[in-house]
SERO-791338 format. One record per residue (C-alpha): residue number from 1; residue in one letter; y, x, z. Coordinates in steps of 0.02 Angstrom, whole numbers, plus 50000, padded with zeros to 5 digits. Layout:
# SERO-791338
<n NUM | res a | Y Y | X X | Z Z>
...
END
This chain:
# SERO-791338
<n 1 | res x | Y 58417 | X 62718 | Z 47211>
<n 2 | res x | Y 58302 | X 62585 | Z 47273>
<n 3 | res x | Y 58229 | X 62423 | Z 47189>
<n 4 | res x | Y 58268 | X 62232 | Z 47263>
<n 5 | res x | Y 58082 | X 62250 | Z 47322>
<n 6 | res x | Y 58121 | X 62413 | Z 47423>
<n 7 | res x | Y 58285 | X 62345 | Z 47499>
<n 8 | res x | Y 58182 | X 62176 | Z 47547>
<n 9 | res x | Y 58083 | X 62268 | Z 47620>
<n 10 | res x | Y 58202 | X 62346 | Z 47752>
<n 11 | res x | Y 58301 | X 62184 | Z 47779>
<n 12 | res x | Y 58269 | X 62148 | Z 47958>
<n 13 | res x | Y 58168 | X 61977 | Z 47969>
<n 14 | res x | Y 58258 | X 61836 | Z 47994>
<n 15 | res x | Y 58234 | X 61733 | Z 48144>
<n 16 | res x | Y 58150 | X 61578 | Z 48043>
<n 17 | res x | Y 58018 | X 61689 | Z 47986>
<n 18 | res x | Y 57961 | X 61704 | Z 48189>
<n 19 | res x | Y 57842 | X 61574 | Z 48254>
<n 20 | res x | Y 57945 | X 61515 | Z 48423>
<n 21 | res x | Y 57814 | X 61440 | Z 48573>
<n 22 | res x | Y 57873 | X 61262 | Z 48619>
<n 23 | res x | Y 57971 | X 61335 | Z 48768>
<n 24 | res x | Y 58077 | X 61464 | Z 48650>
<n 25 | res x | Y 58073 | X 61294 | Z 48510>
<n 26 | res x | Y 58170 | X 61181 | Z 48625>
<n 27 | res x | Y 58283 | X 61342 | Z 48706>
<n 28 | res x | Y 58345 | X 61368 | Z 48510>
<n 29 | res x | Y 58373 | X 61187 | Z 48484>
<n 30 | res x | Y 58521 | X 61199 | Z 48631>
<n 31 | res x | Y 58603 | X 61300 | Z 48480>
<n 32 | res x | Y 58625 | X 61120 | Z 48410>
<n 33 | res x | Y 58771 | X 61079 | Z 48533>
<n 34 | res x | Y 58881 | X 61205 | Z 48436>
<n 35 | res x | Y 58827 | X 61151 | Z 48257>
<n 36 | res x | Y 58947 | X 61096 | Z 48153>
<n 37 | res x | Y 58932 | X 61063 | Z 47966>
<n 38 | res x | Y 58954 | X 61195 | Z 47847>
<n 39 | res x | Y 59007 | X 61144 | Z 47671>
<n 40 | res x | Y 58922 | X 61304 | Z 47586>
<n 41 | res x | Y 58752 | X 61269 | Z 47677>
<n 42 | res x | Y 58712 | X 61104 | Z 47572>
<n 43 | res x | Y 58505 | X 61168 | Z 47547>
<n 44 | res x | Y 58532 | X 61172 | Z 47750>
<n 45 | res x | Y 58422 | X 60994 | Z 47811>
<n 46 | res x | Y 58448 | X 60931 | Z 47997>
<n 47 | res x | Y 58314 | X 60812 | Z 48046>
<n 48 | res x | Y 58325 | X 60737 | Z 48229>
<n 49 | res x | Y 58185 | X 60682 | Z 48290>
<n 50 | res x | Y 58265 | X 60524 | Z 48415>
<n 51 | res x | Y 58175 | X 60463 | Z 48543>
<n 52 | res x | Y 58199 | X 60258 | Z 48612>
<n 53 | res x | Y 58361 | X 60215 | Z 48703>
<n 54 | res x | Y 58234 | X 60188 | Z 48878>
<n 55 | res x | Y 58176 | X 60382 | Z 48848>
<n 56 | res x | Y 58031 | X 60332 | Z 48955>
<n 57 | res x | Y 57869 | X 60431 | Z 48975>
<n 58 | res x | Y 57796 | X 60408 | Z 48810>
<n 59 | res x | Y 57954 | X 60420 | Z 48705>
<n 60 | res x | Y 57992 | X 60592 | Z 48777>
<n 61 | res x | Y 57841 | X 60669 | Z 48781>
<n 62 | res x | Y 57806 | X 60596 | Z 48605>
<n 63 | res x | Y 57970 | X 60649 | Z 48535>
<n 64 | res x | Y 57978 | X 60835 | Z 48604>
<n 65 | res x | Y 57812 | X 60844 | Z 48529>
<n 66 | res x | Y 57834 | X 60799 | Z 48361>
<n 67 | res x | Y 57987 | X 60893 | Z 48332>
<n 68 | res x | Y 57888 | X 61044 | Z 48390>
<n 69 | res x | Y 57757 | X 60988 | Z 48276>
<n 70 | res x | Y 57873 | X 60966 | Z 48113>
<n 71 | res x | Y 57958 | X 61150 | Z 48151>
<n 72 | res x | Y 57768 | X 61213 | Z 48156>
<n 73 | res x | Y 57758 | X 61111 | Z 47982>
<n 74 | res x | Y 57879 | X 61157 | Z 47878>
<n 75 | res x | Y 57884 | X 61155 | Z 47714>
<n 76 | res x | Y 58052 | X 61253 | Z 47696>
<n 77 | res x | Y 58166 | X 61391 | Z 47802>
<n 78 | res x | Y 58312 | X 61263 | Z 47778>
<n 79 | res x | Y 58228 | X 61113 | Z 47852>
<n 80 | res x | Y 58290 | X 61118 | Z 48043>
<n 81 | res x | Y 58200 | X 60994 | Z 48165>
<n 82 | res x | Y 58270 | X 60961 | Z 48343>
<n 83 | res x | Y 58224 | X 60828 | Z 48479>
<n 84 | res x | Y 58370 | X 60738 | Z 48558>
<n 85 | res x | Y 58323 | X 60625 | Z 48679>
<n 86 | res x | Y 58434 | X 60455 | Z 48665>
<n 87 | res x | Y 58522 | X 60448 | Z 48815>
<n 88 | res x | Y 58650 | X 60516 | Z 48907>
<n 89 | res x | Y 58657 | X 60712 | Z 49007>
<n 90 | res x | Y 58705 | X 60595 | Z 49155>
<n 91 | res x | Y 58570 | X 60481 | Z 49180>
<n 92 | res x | Y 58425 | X 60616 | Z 49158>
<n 93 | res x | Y 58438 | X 60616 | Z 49357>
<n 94 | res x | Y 58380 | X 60435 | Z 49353>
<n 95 | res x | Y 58225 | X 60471 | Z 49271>
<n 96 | res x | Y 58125 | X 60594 | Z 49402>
<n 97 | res x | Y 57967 | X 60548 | Z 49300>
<n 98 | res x | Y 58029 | X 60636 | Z 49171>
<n 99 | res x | Y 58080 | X 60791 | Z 49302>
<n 100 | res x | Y 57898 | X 60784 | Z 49374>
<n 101 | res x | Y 57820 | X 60785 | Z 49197>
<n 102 | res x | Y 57939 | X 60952 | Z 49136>
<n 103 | res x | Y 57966 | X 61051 | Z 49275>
<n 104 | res x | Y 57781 | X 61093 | Z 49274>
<n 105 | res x | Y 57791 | X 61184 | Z 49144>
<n 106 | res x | Y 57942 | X 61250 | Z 49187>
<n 107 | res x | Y 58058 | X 61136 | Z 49050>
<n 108 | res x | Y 58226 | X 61110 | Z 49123>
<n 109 | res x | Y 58383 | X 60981 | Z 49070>
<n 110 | res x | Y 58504 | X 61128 | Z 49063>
<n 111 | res x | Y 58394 | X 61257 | Z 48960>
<n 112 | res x | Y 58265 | X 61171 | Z 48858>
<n 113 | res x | Y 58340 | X 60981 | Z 48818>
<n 114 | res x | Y 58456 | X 60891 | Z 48699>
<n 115 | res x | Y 58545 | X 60717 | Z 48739>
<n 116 | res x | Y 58633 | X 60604 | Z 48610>
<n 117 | res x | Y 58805 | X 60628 | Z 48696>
<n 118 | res x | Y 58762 | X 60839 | Z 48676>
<n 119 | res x | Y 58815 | X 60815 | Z 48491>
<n 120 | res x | Y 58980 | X 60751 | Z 48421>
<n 121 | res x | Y 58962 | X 60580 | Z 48367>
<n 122 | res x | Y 59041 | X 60608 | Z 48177>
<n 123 | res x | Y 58900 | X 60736 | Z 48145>
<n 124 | res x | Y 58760 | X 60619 | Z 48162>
<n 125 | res x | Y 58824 | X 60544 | Z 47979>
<n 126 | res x | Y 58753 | X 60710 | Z 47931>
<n 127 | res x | Y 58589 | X 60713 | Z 47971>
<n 128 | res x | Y 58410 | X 60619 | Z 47936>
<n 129 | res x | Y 58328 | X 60544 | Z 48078>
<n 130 | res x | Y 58142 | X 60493 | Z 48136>
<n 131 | res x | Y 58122 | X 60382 | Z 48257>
<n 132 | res x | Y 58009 | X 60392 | Z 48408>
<n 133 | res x | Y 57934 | X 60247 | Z 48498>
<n 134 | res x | Y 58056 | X 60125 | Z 48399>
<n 135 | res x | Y 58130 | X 60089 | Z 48229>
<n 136 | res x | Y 58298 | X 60009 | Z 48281>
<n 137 | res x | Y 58439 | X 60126 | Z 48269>
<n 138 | res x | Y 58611 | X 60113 | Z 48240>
<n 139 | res x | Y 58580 | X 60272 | Z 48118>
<n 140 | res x | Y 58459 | X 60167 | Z 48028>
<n 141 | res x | Y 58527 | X 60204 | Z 47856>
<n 142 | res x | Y 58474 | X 60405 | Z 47868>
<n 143 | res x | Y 58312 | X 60348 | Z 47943>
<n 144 | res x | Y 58151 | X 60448 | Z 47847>
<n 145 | res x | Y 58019 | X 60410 | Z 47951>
<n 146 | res x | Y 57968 | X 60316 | Z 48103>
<n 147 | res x | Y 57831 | X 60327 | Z 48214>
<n 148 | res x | Y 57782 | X 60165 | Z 48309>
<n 149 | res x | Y 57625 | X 60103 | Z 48382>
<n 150 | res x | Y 57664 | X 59917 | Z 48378>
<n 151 | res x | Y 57623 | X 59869 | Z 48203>
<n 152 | res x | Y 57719 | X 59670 | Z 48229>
<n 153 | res x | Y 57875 | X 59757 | Z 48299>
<n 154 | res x | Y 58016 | X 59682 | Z 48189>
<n 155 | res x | Y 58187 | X 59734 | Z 48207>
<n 156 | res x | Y 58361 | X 59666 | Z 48130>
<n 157 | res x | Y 58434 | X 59827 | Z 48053>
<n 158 | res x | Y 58328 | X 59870 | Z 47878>
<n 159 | res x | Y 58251 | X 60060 | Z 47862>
<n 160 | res x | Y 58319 | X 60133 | Z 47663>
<n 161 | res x | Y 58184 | X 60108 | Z 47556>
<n 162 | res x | Y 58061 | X 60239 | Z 47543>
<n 163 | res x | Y 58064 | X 60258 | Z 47731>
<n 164 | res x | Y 57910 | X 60339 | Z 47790>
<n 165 | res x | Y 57748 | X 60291 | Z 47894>
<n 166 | res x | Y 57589 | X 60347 | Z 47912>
<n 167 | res x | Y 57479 | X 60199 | Z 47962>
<n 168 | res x | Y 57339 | X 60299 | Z 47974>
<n 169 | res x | Y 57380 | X 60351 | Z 48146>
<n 170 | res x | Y 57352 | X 60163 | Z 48196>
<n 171 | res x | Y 57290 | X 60091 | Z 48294>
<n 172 | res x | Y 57354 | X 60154 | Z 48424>
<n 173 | res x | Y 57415 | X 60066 | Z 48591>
<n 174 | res x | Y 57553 | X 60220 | Z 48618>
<n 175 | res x | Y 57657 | X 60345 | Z 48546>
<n 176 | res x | Y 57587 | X 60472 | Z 48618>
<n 177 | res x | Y 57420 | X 60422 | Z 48555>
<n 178 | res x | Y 57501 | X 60441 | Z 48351>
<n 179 | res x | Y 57557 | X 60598 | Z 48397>
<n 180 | res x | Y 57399 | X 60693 | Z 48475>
<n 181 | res x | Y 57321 | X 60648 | Z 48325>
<n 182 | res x | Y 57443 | X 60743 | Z 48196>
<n 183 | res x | Y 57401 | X 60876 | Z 48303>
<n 184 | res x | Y 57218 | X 60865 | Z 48285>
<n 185 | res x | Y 57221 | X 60836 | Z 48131>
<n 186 | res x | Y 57311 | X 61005 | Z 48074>
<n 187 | res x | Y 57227 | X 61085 | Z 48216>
<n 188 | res x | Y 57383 | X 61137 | Z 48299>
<n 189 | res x | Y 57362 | X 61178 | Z 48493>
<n 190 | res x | Y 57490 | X 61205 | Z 48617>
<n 191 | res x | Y 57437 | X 61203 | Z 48795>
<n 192 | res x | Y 57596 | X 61140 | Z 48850>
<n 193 | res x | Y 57620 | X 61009 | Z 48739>
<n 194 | res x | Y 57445 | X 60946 | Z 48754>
<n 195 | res x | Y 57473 | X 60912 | Z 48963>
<n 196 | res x | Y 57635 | X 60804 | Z 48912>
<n 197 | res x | Y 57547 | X 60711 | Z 48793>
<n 198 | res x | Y 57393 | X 60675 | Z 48895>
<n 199 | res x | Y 57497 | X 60631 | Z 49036>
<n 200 | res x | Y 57605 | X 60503 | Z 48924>
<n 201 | res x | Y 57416 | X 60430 | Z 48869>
<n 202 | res x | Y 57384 | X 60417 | Z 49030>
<n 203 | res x | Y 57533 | X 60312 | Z 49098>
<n 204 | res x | Y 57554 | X 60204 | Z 48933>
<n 205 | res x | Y 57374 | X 60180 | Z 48943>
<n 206 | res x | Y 57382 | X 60160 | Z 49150>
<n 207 | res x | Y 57234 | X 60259 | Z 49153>
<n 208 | res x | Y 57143 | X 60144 | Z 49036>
<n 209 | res x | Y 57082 | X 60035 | Z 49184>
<n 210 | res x | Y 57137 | X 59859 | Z 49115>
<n 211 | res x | Y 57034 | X 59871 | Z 48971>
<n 212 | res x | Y 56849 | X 59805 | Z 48984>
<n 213 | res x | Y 56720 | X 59951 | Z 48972>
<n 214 | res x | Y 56635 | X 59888 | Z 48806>
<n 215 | res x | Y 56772 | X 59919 | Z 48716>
<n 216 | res x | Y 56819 | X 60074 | Z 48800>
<n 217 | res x | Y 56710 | X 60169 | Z 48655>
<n 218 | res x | Y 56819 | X 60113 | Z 48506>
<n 219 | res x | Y 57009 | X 60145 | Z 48597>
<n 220 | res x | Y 57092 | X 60279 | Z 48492>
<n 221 | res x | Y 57191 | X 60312 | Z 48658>
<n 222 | res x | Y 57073 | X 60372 | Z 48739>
<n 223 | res x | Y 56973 | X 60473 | Z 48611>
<n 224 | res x | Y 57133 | X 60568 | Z 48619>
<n 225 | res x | Y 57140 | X 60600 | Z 48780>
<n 226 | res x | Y 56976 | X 60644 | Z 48767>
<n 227 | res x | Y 57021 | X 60781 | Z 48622>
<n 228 | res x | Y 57141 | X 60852 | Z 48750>
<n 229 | res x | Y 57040 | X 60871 | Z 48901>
<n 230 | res x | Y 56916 | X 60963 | Z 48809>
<n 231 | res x | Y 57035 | X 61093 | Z 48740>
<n 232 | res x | Y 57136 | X 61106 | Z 48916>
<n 233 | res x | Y 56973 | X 61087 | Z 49039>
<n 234 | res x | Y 56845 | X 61119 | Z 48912>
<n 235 | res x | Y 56781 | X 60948 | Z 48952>
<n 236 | res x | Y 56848 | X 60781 | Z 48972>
<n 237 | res x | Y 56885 | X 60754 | Z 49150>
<n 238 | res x | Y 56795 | X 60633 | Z 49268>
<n 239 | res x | Y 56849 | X 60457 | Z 49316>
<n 240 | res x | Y 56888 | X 60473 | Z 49494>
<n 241 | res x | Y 56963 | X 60667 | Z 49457>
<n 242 | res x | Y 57086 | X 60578 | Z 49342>
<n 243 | res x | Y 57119 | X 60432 | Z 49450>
<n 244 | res x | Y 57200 | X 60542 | Z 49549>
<n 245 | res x | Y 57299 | X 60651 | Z 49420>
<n 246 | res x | Y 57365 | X 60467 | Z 49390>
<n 247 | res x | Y 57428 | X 60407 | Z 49549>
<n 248 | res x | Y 57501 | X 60577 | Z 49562>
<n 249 | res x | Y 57611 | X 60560 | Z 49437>
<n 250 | res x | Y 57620 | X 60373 | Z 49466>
<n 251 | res x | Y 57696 | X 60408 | Z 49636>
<n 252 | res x | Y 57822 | X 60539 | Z 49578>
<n 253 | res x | Y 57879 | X 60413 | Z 49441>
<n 254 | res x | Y 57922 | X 60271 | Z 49574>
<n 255 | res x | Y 57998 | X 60366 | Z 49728>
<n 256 | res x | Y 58166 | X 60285 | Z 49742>
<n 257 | res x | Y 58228 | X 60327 | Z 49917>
<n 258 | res x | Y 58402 | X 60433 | Z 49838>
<n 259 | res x | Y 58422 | X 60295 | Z 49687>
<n 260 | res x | Y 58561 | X 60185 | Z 49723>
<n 261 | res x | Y 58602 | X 60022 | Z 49650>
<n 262 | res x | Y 58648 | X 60065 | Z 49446>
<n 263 | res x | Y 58542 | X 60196 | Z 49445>
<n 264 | res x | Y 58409 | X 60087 | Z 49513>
<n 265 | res x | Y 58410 | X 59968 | Z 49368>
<n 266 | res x | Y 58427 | X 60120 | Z 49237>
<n 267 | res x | Y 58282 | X 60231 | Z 49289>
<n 268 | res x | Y 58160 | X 60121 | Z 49193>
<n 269 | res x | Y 58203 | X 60006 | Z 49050>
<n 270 | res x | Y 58170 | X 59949 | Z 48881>
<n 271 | res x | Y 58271 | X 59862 | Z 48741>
<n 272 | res x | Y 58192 | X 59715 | Z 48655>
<n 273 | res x | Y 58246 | X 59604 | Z 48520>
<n 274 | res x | Y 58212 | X 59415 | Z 48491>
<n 275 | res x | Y 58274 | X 59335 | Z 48334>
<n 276 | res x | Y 58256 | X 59166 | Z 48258>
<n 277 | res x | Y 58296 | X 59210 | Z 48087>
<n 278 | res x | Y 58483 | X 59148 | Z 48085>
<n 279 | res x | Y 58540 | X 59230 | Z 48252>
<n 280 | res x | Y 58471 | X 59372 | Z 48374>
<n 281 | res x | Y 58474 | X 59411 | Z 48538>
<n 282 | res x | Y 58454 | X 59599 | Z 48648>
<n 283 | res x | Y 58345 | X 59552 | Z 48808>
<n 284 | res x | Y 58338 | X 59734 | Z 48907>
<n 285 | res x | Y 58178 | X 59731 | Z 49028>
<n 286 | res x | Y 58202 | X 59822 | Z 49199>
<n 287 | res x | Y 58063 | X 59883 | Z 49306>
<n 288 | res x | Y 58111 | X 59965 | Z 49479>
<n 289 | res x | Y 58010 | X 59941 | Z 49676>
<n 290 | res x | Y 58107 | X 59846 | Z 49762>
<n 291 | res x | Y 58084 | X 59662 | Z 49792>
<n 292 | res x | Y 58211 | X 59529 | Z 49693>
<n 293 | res x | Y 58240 | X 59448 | Z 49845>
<n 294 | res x | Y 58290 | X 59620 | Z 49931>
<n 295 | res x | Y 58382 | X 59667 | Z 49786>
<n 296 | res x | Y 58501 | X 59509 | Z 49776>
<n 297 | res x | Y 58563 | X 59527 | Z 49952>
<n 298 | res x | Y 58646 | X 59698 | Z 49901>
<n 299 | res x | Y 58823 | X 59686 | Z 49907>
<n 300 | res x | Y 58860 | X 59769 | Z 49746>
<n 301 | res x | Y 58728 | X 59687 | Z 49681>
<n 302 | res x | Y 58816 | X 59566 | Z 49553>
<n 303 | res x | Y 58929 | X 59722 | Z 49501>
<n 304 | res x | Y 58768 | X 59840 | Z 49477>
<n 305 | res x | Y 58693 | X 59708 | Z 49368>
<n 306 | res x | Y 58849 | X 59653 | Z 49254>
<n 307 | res x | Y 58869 | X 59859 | Z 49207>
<n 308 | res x | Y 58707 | X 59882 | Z 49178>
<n 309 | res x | Y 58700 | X 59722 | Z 49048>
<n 310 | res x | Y 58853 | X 59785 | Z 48978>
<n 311 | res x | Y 58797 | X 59967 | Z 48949>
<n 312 | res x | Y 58671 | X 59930 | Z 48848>
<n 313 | res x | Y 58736 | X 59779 | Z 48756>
<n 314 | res x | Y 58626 | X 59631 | Z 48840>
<n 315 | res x | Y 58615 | X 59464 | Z 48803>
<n 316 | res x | Y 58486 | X 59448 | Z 48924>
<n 317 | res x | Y 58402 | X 59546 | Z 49075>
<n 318 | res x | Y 58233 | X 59541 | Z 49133>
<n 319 | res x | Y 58240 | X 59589 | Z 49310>
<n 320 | res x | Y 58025 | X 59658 | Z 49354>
<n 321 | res x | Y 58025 | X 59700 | Z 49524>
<n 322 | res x | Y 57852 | X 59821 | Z 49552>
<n 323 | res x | Y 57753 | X 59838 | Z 49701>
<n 324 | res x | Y 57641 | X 59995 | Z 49751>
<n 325 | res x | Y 57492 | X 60011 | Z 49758>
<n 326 | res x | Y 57410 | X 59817 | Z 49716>
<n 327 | res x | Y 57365 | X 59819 | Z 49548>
<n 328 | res x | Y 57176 | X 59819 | Z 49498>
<n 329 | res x | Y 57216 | X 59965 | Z 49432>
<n 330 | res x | Y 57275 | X 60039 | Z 49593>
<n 331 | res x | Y 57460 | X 60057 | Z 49528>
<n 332 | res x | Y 57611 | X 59951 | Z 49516>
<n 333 | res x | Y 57600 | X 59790 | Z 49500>
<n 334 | res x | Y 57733 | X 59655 | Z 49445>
<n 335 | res x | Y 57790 | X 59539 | Z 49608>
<n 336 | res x | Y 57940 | X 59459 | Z 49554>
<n 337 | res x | Y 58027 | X 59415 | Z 49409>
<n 338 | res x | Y 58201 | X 59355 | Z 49375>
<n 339 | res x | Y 58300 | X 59316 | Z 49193>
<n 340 | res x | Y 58479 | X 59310 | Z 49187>
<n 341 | res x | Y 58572 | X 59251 | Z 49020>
<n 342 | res x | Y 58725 | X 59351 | Z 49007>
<n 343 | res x | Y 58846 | X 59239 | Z 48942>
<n 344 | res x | Y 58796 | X 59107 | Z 49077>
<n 345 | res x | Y 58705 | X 58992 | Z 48964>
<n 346 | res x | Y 58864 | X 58967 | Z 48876>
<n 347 | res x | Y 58788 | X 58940 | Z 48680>
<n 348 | res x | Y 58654 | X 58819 | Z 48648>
<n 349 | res x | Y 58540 | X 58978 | Z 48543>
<n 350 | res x | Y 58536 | X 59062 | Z 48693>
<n 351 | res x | Y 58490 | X 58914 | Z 48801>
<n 352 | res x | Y 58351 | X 58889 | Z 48669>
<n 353 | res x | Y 58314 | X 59083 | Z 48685>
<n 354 | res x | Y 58310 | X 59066 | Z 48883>
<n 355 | res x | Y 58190 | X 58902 | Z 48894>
<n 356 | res x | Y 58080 | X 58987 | Z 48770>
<n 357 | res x | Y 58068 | X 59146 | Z 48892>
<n 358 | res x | Y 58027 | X 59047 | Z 49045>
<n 359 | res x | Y 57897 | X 58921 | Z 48981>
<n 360 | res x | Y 57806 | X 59057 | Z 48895>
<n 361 | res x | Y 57787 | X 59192 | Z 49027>
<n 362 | res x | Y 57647 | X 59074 | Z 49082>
<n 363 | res x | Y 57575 | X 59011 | Z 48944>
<n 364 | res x | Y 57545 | X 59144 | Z 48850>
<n 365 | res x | Y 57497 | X 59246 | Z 48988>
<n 366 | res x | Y 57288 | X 59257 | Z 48992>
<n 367 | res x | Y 57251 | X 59245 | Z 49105>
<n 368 | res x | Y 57427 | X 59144 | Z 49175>
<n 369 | res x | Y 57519 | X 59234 | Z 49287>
<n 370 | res x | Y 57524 | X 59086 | Z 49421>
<n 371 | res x | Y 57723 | X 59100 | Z 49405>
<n 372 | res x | Y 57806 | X 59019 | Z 49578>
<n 373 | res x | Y 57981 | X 58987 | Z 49559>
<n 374 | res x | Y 58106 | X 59062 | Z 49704>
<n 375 | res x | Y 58210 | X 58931 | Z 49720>
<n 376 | res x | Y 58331 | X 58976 | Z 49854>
<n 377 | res x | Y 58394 | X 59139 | Z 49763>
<n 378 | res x | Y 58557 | X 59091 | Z 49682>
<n 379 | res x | Y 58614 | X 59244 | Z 49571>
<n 380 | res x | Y 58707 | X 59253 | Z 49403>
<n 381 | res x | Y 58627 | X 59089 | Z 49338>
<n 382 | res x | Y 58467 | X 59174 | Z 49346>
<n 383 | res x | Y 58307 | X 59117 | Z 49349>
<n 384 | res x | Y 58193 | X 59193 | Z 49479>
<n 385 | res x | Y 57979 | X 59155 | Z 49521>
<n 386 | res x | Y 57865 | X 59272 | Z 49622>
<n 387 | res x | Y 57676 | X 59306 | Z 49527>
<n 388 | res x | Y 57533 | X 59218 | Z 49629>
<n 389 | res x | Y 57437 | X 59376 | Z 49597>
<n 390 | res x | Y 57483 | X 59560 | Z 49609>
<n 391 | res x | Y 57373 | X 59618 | Z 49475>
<n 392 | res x | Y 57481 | X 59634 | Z 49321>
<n 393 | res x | Y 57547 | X 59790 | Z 49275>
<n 394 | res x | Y 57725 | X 59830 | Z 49225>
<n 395 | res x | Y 57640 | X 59876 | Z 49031>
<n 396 | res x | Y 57553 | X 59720 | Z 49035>
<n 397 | res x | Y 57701 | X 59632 | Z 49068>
<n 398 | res x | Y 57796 | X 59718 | Z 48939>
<n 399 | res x | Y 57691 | X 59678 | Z 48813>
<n 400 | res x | Y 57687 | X 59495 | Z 48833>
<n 401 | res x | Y 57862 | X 59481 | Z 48853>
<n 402 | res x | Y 57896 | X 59591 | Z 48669>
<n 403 | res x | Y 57754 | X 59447 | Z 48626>
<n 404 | res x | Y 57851 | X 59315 | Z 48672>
<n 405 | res x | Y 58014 | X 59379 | Z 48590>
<n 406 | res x | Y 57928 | X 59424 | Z 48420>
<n 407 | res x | Y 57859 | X 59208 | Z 48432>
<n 408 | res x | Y 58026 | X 59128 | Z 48453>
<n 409 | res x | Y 58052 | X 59104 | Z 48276>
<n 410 | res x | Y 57885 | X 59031 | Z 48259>
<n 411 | res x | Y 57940 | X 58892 | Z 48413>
END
């Protein structure tokens, strides 16, 4: 008759015992779409590891590799990590960034990736989340940890106490940045997820060429990018070699000829807050390459615009129209600009809100953006200007507006 250690022994090994690749890691996660909560399987943890609602380069890359990072980690056979990216199975086809970045490596939609609406809605009660590339979430009670690179961010909806962070990732001026660095850290290497993370450096970053060269020796960004040339290319790559890696991937990310209208405005966006302590507001920023003025003389224009805003819960839209191929960095550059209050102006806090925007984009733009106004477009209440020069980038325009947000309270 044979001992426990004798019949362990011939047990077959069970699948969690098996170090998956990162292609076989996010092929086993698809298993999530059938999970449903077993009452017996309480030691059973599922953390999702959610990227932000504008799943743009960063946030994807960033969250697909540190859910792949966290399996690798483990500390027990019953903690279960997945990435779900937080958007819908539907609008992946607006994001053909995100299509140029995966199918390289062979990482498809169907096979490899997980979308909020993949999972029943009641079963997310069950699970603990980290956030990726943000720290507002409507699942903000089961929040453990959150990974974000802006260290002012604030956001309305508090994280439970005891909330995790690891500021010693910072500072950082992406996600993608944070993450490389867990990885170096525990000395983890992946080939694949090492080419999505440098290439979300790279466009968070826009190939680094905005920042002055005496301070290019003490970015963290790029002594991560750095860390992952050499292990790819056994060397960090050359300026000009990488210049045109960038514009690449740059021109992949903005080819727009089958977009229409909605998915025009939904291919890349972000979801800011502004609040001044009493009230808040949600002001959703929308790049896309098309001029305002173009834009406005679509017929379904005013529809296009009203979905959008009401899809993801707007009080205000920042319309950025982009223009190829201007910038100083050789990218695109920010042409036109137009803010439209939702409500029409209707309330006197978002009136405040709106002046606040407007007056601001100039000065605390540094240098100022040389803001004209457009005065003959008449759309939604909106308003509209044109930038004197085309040398701002779509980041750099991003960041001062999430500056500008984060100072109305201090107005």
């Amino acid at each position: 008759m044979k001992n426990k250690a004798e019949e362990s022994q011939d047990k077959k090994p069970h699948r969690s015992d098996n170090t998956l690749d990162f292609l076989g890691y996010l092929k086993a996660s698809q298993r999530m779409v059938f999970w449903k909560p077993v009452a017996k399987r309480i030691k059973v943890v599922k953390y999702v590891c959610l990227s932000d609602v504008s799943c743009d380069v960063d946030s994807v890359a960033s969250t697909l590799a540190l859910s792949y990072y966290r399996y690798r980690n483990k500390e027990s056979i019953y903690d279960h990590y997945v990435p779900v990216l937080n958007m819908r199975r539907c609008d992946y086809g607006n994001k053909p960034e995100l299509a140029y970045m995966l199918e390289k490596w062979n990482i498809y939609a169907k096979q490899h990736l997980l979308f909020r609406d993949d999972i029943r809605s009641d079963y997310f009660k069950e699970f603990k989340f980290i956030t990726v590339n943000h720290r507002d979430s409507v699942f903000h009670r089961n929040v453990v940890e959150f990974f974000d690179y802006r260290p002012d961010r604030r956001d309305d909806l508090p994280l439970p106490e005891g909330c995790k962070r690891d500021l010693s990732l910072l500072p950082m001026r992406s996600c993608a940045g944070m993450i490389t660095a867990l990885y170096k850290r525990d000395s983890i290497e992946c080939q694949v997820v090492y080419d999505l993370l440098r290439t979300a450096l790279l466009v968070a970053n826009v190939n680094f060429v905005k920042v002055p060269p005496q301070k290019l020796r003490d970015l963290r960004d790029l002594e991560m990018l750095h860390y992952l040339e050499t292990y790819m290319l056994n060397k960090p790559m050359e300026m000009a070699e990488r210049a045109q890696d960038y514009q690449k991937l740059i021109e992949s990310m903005f080819d727009s000829k089958s977009l229409h209208m909605g998915k025009l405005l939904l291919r890349d966006f972000k979801v800011l807050r502004a609040t001044d302590g009493d009230s808040s507001r949600r002001l959703v920023f929308t790049s896309f390459p098309m001029d305002i003025t173009m834009l406005v003389t679509i017929s379904r224009a005013m529809s296009a615009v009203h979905t959008f805003g009401r899809e993801q819960g707007a009080d205000f839209i920042l319309l950025v129209s982009t223009t190829p191929g201007v910038a100083e960095d050789d990218t695109m550059a920010v042409g036109q600009l137009g803010l439209i209050d939702m409500d029409g102006l209707r309330d006197c806090t978002s009136c405040h809100l709106f002046n606040h925007m407007v007056i601001n984009l100039n000065a605390f733009a540094s240098p100022p953006l040389g803001l004209h106004p457009l005065t003959h477009i008449e759309f939604m209440h909106g308003s509209f200007f044109k930038l004197d020069k085309l040398d701002t980038s779509v980041q750099a325009m991003l960041r001062l507006v999430e500056h500008i947000a984060y100072h109305w309270t201090l107005t």
